[in-house]
C-alpha positions in Angstrom: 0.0 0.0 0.0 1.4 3.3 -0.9 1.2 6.3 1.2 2.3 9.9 1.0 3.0 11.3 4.3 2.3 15.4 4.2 3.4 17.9 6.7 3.9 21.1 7.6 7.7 22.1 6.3 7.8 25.5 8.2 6.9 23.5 11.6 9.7 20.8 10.7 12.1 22.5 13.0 9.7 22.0 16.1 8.0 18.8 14.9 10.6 17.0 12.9 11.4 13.7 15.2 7.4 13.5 15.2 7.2 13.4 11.3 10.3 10.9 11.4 8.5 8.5 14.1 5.2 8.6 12.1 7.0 8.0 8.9 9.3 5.2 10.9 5.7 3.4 12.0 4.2 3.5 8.7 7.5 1.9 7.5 7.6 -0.6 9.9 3.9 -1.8 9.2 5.4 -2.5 5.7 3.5 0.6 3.8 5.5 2.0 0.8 6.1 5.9 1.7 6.4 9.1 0.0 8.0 11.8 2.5 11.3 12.9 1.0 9.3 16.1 0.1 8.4 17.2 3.7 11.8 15.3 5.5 14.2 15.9 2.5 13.9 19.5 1.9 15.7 22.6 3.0 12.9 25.1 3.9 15.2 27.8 3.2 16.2 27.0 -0.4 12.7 26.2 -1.1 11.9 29.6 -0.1 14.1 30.7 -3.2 13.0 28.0 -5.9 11.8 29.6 -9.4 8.0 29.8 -10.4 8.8 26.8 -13.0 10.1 24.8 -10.0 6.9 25.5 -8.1 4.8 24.0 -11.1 6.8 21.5 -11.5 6.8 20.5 -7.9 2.7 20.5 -7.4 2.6 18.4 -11.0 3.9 15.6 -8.8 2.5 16.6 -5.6 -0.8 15.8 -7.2 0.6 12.5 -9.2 1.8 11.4 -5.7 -1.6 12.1 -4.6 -3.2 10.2 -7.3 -1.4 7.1 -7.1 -1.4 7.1 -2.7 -3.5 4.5 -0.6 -3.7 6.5 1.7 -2.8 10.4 2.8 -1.6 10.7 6.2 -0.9 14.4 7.3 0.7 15.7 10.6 -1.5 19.0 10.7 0.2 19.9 14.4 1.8 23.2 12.6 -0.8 25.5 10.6 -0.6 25.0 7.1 -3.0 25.9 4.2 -1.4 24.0 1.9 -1.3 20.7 4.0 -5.1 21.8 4.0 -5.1 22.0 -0.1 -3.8 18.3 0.1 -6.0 16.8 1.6 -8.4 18.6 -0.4 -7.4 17.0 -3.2 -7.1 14.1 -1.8 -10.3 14.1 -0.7 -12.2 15.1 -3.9 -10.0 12.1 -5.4 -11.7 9.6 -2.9 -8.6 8.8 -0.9 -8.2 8.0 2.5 -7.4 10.5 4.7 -5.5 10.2 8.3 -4.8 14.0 9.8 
């Protein structure tokens, strides 16, 4: 079962071992996940991406969406577009853990 795991990267600095341990568990229950985008990412540098970057990055946010199981989202930091996630996620029929 594939998942994509969605969080919050501007609350990664206060929640980050929470997203790893959810992540972890999911692992260890033998899901395939998709996280790279929320763990693997330098909040930073994504603050400075291009606008063809940014298109090109929600292209496959919605492809991983598409082809997810299951969405599970930590939702402990506000976030609107962790919110437009699960929107679509939702209006796609998948499952939806927040």
């Amino acid at each position: 079962m594939k998942v994509l795991f969605s969080a919050s990267i501007g609350g990664r600095n206060q929640y980050e071992s929470v997203y790893a341990a959810i992540v972890n568990d999911l692992k260890e229950r033998g899901f395939k996940v998709q996280a790279d985008h929320v763990l693997g990412v330098d909040a930073k540098k994504l603050a400075e991406v291009s606008d063809k970057y940014r298109i090109e990055y929600y292209k496959k946010l919605i492809k991983w969406i598409s082809e997810a199981d299951l969405v599970v989202a930590e939702v402990s930091h506000p976030s609107i577009s962790i919110g437009h996630e699960l929107t679509i996620a939702l209006d796609k029929g998948k499952n939806v853990i927040a």
